[in-house]
C-alpha positions in Angstrom: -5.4 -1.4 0.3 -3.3 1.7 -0.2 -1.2 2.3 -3.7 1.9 4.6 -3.3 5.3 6.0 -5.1 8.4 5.2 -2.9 12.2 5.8 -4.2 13.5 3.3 -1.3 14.5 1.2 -4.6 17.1 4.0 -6.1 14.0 5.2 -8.2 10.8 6.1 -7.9 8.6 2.8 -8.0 4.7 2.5 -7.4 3.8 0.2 -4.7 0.7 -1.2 -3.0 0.2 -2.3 0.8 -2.3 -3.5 2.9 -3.7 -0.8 5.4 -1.7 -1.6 8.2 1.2 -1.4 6.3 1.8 -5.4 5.3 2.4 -7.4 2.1 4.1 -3.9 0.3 4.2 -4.9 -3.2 6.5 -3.6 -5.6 4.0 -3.1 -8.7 5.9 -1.2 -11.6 9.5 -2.3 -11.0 10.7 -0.3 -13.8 14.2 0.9 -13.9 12.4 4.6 -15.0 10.4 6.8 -12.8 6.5 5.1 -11.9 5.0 7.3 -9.6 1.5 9.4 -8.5 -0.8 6.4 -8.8 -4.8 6.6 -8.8 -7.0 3.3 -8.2 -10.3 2.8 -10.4 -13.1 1.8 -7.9 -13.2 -1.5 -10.3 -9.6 -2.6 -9.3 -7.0 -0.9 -12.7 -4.3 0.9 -10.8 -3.7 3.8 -13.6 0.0 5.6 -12.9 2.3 8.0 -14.8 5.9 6.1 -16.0 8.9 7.4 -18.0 9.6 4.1 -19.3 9.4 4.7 -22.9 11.6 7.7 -23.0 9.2 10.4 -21.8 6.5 10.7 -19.3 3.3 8.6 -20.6 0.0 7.6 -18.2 0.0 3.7 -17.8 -2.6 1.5 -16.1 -2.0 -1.8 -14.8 -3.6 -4.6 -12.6 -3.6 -4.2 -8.4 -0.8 -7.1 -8.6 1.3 -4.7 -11.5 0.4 -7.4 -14.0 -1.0 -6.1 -17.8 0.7 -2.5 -17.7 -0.7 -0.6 -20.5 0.7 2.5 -21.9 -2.6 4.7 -23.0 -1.2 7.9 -24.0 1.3 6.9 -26.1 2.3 10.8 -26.9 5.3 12.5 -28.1 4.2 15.3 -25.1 4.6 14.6 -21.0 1.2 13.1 -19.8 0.9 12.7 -16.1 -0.8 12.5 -13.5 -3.7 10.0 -13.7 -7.2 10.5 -12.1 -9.8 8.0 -13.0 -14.0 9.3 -13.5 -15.9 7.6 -10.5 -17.4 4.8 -13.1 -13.6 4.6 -14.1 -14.9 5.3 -17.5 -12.6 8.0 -18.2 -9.3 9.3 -16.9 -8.1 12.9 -16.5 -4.4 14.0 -16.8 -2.6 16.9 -17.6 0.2 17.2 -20.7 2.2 19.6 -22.4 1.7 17.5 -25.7 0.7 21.3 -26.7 3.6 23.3 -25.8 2.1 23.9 -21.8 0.8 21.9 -18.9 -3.0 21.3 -19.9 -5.5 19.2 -18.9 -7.2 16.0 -20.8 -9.3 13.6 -20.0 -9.4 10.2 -22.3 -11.4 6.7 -22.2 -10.0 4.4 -19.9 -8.2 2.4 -23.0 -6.6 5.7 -24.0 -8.8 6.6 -26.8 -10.9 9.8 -27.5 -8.4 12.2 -25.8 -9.8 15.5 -25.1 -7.8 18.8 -24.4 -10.2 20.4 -21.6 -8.5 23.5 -20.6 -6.4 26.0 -23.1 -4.4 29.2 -21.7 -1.2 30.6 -21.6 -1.1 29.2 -18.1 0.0 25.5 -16.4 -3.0 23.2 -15.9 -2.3 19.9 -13.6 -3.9 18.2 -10.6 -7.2 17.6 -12.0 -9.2 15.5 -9.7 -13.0 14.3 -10.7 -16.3 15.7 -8.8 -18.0 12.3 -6.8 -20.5 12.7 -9.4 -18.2 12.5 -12.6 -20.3 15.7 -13.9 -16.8 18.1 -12.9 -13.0 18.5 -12.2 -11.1 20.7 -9.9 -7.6 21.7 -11.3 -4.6 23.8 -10.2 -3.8 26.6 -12.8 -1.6 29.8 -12.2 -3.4 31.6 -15.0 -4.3 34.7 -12.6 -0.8 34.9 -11.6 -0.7 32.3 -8.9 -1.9 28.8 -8.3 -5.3 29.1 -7.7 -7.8 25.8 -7.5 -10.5 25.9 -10.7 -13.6 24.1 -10.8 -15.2 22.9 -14.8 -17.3 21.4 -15.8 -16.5 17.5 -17.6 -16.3 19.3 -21.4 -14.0 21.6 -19.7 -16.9 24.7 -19.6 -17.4 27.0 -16.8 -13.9 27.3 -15.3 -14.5 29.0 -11.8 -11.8 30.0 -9.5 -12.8 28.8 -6.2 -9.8 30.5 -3.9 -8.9 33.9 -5.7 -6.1 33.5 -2.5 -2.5 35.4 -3.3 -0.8 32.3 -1.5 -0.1 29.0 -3.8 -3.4 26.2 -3.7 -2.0 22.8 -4.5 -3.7 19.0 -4.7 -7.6 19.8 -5.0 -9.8 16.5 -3.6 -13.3 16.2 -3.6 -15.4 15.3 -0.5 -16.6 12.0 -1.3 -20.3 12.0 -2.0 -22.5 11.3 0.5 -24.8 7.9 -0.1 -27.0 8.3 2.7 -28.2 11.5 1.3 -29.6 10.7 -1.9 -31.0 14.4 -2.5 -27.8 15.8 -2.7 -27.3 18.5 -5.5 -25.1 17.3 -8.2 -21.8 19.5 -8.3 -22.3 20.7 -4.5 -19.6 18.7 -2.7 -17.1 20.6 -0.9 -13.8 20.5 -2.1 -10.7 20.1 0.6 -7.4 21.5 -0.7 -3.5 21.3 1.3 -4.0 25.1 1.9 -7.5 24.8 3.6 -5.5 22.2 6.1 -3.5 25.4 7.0 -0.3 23.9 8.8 0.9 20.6 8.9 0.5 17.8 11.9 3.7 18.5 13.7 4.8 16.2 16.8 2.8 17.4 19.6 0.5 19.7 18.0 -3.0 20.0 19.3 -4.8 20.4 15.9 -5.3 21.4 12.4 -8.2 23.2 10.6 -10.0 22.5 7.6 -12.9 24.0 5.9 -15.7 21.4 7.0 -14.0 20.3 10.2 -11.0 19.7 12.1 -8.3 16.4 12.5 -6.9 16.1 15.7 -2.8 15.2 16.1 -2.2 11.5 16.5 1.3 12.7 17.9 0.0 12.4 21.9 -1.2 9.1 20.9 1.5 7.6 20.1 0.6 7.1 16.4 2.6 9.1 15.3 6.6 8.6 15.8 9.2 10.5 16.9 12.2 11.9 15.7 13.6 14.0 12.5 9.7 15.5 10.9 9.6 14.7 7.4 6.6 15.7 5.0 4.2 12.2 4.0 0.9 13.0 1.8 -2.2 10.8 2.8 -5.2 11.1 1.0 -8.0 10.8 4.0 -11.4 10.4 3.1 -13.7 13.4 3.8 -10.8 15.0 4.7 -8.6 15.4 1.3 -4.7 15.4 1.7 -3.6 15.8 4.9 0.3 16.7 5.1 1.7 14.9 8.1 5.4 16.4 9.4 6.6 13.2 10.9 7.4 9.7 10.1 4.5 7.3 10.3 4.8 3.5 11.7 2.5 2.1 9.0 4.8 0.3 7.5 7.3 2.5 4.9 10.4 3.9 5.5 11.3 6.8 8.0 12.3 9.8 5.2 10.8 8.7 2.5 8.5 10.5 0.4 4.9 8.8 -0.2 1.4 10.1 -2.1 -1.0 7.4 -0.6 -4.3 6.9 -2.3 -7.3 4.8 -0.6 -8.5 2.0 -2.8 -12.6 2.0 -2.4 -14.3 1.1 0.5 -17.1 -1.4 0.1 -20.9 -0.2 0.4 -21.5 -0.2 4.3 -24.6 -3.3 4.6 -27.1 -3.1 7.4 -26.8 -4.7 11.0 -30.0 -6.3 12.0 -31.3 -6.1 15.6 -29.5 -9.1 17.3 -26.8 -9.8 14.6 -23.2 -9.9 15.8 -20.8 -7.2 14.8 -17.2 -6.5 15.2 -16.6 -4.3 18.3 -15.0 -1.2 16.7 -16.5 -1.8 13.5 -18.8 1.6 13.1 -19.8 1.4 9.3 -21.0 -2.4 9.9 -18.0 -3.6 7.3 -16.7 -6.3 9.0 -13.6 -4.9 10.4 -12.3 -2.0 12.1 -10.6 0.1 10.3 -9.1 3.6 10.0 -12.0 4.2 8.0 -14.3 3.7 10.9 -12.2 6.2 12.7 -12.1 9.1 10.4 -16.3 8.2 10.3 -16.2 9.0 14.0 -14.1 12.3 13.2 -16.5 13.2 11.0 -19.4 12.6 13.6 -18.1 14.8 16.2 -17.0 17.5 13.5 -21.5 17.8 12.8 -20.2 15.9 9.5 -22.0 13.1 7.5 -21.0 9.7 8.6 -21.8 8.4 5.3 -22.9 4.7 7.4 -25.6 3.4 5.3 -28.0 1.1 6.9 -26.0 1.1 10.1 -27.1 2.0 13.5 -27.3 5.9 13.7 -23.8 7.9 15.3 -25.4 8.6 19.0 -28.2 6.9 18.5 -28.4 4.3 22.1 -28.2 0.4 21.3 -28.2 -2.3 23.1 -24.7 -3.9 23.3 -23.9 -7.2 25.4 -21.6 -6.6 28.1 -21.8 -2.6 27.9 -25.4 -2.2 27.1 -27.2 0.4 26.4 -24.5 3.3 25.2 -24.6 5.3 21.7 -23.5 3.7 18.9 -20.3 4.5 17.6 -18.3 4.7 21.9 -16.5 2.1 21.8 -14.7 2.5 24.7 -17.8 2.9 26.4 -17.0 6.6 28.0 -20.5 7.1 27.6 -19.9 9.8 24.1 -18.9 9.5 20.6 -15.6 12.2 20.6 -11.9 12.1 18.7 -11.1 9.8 21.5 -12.6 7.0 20.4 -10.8 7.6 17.0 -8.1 7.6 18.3 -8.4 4.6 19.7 -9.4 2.9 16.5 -6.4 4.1 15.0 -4.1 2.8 17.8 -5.9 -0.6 17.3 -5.4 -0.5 13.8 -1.7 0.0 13.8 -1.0 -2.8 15.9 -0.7 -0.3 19.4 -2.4 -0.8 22.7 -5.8 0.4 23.4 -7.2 1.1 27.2 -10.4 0.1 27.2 -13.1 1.1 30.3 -13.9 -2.2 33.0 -16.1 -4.4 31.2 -16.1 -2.9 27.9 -15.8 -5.4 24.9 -12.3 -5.4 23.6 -11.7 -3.7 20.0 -12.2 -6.8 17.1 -14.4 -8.6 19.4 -17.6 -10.1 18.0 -20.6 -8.2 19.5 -24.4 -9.0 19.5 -26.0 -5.4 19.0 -29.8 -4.9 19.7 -31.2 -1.3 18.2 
């Protein structure tokens, strides 16, 4: 599921959605502004709402039921980024005269001021590990991207760039390698994806990687470009410059944030499988798509116990090919995301002669 702040209501509203864009639920419907919200791996939904007069961090149920206000402060407090155990939440407030950031239980209580300069503090976002945060602050001058630790010591500037850094997001830690160094994940910010996705564009670059343009796929539509923020996993926020057919309205201005996806389980030799479904979660799914991305970028595919990217497995009717082609061209490339994403929004896929059709059940045979 996806959780999102739309004004198609007359004011901004946070709303939730399946991933192809079905069942959009209106979960604030609050006459004041409910926008920027962040989803708790353990289901809370935590968002920042002017409701009681100024702006206060909330957190509610996936359905909008059991809103909470947590801050409860005479100061601004906004936006909301739950600790990976959802323990804790970070936000930022002017509760002391300038933007700073905080970070509080998930109930509200303990608040504690992390940052403290003459400058504006905001967009913290926690490390995969919980043990950090990255932050925006323009205390050099201009807005730079910080790393600190979680008691708010050992502020780094990462970008020392003369150009303005927005929206840090971590690179979500990788499970299937358990020896990774705490604090090490790279972090992917709007700047780093250097240009947006216009129609027709061939591609954009990013630090660990590049996203190729779903425009010559037909995933993107066409018409009048307008900017739509999608937080992409492994990827951070990817500014798309065109309106989307995933379910909102053309025009309208969305942050999108992933709800978690379920730990990947193994695929023994001879089970069945859904055709498409690379992470072995029983669908496919953008997710699998941007795991094939990553794969052809030299990236961790972050798959678990599932059959290896490239590794050849037997597959009945288009046996043996590497895991991960399914279109059966013989390689693992963007193409075959591409296709996954065509499949997943609902749009025809062209599949090779006697190659198992996307969402097919699939006996596999490492």
């Amino acid at each position: 599921m996806l959780a999102f702040h739309t004004d198609r209501d007359g004011n901004f509203e946070v709303y939730t959605m399946n991933a192809d864009g079905s069942s959009q639920l209106n979960i604030s419907n609050n006459p004041a502004v409910d926008a920027f919200p962040n989803w708790c791996a353990n289901g809370p939904v935590a968002y920042q709402s002017t409701r009681t007069g100024n702006s206060e961090i909330f957190t509610a149920n996936p359905d909008g039921t059991n809103p909470v206000n947590v801050t409860n402060d005479a100061g601004n407090d906004a936006e909301p980024n739950w600790s990976p155990d959802c323990s804790k939440i970070a936000f930022d407030s002017d509760r002391d005269g300038d933007s700073e950031i905080f970070t509080m239980d998930a109930d509200g209580a303990n608040p504690l001021q992390l940052t403290a300069n003459g400058g504006l503090d905001f967009e913290a976002a926690w490390s995969p590990e919980g043990d950090g945060l990255a932050f925006i602050t323009d205390r050099d001058g201009d807005f730079e991207v910080y790393s600190m630790g979680a008691d708010g010591t050992g502020a780094v500037n990462l970008t020392t760039d003369p150009a303005a850094e927005f929206l840090p997001d971590w690179q979500p830690l990788d499970t299937a390698s358990p020896t990774a160094t705490p604090g090490t994940t790279p972090i992917v910010t709007e700047t780093a994806l250097t240009t947006a996705v216009l129609a027709g564009a061939t591609e954009i670059d990013v630090d660990d990687g590049s996203i190729f343009s779903l425009a010559s796929f037909g995933i993107i539509g066409a018409g009048t470009p307008t900017e739509e923020t999608f937080t992409v996993a492994g990827f951070g926020s990817l500014l798309l410059q065109a309106p989307l057919q995933f379910g909102h309205d053309a025009g309208e201005s969305v942050a999108l944030a992933s709800e978690p996806t379920p730990t990947p389980t193994a695929t023994p030799a001879g089970e069945s499988v859904v055709w498409g479904d690379n992470n072995c979660s029983d669908s496919a799914d953008p997710i699998d798509s941007l795991l094939t991305l990553r794969f052809d970028a030299g990236l961790s595919t972050n798959i678990g116990d599932c059959p290896a990217f490239g590794q050849v497995v037997e597959v009945a009717n288009a046996s043996p090919h590497p895991w991960g082609d399914v279109d059966c061209s013989g390689f693992v490339n963007p193409i075959v995301s591409l296709k996954l994403l065509r499949f997943d929004a609902g749009l025809g896929v062209t599949q090779a002669a006697g190659c198992p059709l996307l969402g097919a059940t699939v006996s596999v045979t490492e």
